[in-house]
C-alpha positions as CSV (number, residue, x, y, z in Angstrom):
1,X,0.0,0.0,0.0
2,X,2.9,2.7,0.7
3,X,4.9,1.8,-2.2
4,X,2.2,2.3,-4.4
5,X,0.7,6.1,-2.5
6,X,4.1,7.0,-2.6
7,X,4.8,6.2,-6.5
8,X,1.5,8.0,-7.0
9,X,2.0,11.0,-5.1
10,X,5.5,11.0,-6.7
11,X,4.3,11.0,-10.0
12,X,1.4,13.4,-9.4
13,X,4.3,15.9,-8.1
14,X,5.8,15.6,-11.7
15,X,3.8,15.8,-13.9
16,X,2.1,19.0,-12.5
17,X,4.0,22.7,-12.4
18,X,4.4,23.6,-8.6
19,X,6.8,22.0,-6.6
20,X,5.6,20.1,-3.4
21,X,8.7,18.8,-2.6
22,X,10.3,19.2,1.4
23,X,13.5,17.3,1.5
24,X,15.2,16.4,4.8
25,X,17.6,14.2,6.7
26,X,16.0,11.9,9.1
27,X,17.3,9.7,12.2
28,X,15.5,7.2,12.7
29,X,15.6,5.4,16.3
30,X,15.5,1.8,15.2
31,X,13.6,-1.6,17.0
32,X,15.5,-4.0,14.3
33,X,18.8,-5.3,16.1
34,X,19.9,-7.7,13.3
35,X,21.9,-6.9,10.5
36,X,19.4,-8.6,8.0
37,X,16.4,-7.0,9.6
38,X,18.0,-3.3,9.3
39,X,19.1,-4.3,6.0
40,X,15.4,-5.4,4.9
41,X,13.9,-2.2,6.7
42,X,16.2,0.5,4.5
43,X,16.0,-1.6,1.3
44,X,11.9,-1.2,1.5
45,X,12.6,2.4,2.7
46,X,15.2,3.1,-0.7
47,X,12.2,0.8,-2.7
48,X,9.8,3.9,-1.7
49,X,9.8,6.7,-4.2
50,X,11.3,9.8,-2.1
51,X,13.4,8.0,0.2
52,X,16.6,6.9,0.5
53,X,18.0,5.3,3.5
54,X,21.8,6.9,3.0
55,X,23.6,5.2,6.6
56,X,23.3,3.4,9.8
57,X,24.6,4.4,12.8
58,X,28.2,2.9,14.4
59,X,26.0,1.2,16.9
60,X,23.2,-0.1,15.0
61,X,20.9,2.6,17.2
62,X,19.6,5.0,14.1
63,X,18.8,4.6,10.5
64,X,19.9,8.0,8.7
65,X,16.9,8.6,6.0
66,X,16.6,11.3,2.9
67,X,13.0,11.8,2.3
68,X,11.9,14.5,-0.2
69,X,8.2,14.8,1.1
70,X,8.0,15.6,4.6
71,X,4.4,16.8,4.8
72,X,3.7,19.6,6.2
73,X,7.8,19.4,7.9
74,X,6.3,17.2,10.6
75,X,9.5,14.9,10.9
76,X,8.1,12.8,14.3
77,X,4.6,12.1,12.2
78,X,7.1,10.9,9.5
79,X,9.2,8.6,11.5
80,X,5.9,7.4,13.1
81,X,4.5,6.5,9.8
82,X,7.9,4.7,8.9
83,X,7.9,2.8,12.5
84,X,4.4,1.6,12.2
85,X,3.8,1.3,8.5
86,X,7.4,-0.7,7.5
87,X,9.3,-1.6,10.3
88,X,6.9,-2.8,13.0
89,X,5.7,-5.0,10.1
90,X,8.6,-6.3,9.4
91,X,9.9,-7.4,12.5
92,X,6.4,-9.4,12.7
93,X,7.6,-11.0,10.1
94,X,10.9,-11.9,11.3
95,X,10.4,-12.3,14.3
């Protein structure tokens, strides 16, 4: 469901004239411990159109994230949707 909202919106934000791109640097506290799941969570982050999940921290703590769309530059309501919408599902899965 996010991959394809956030093709669409990407798109949308193409094709038409204005600009409704806010770009920004995340950190993003992580729940994945593992190497594989952190490596799953930023691949599915870098798979979303206007992300890119750039580094990790030394102690495996925070996921460093570039998004172009921060809505309305609420970072916390984007990490939230991150948390809940990729990695808590993810870890269900693993885990």
């Amino acid at each position: 469901k996010e991959l394809i909202l956030s093709n669409l919106y990407f798109a949308y934000d193409i094709i038409t004239p204005d600009d409704k791109s806010i770009p920004g640097i995340i950190a993003l506290d992580l729940d994945a411990k593992t190497d594989l799941e952190i490596t799953l969570l930023s691949s599915f982050i870098t798979l979303t159109p206007g992300t890119l999940s750039l580094d990790v921290s030394d102690d495996k703590s925070k996921l460093y994230i570039h998004a172009v769309y921060i809505k309305d530059r609420d970072v916390e309501a984007y990490k939230k949707n991150i948390k809940i919408n990729l990695e808590k599902r993810l870890l269900e899965v693993l885990r």
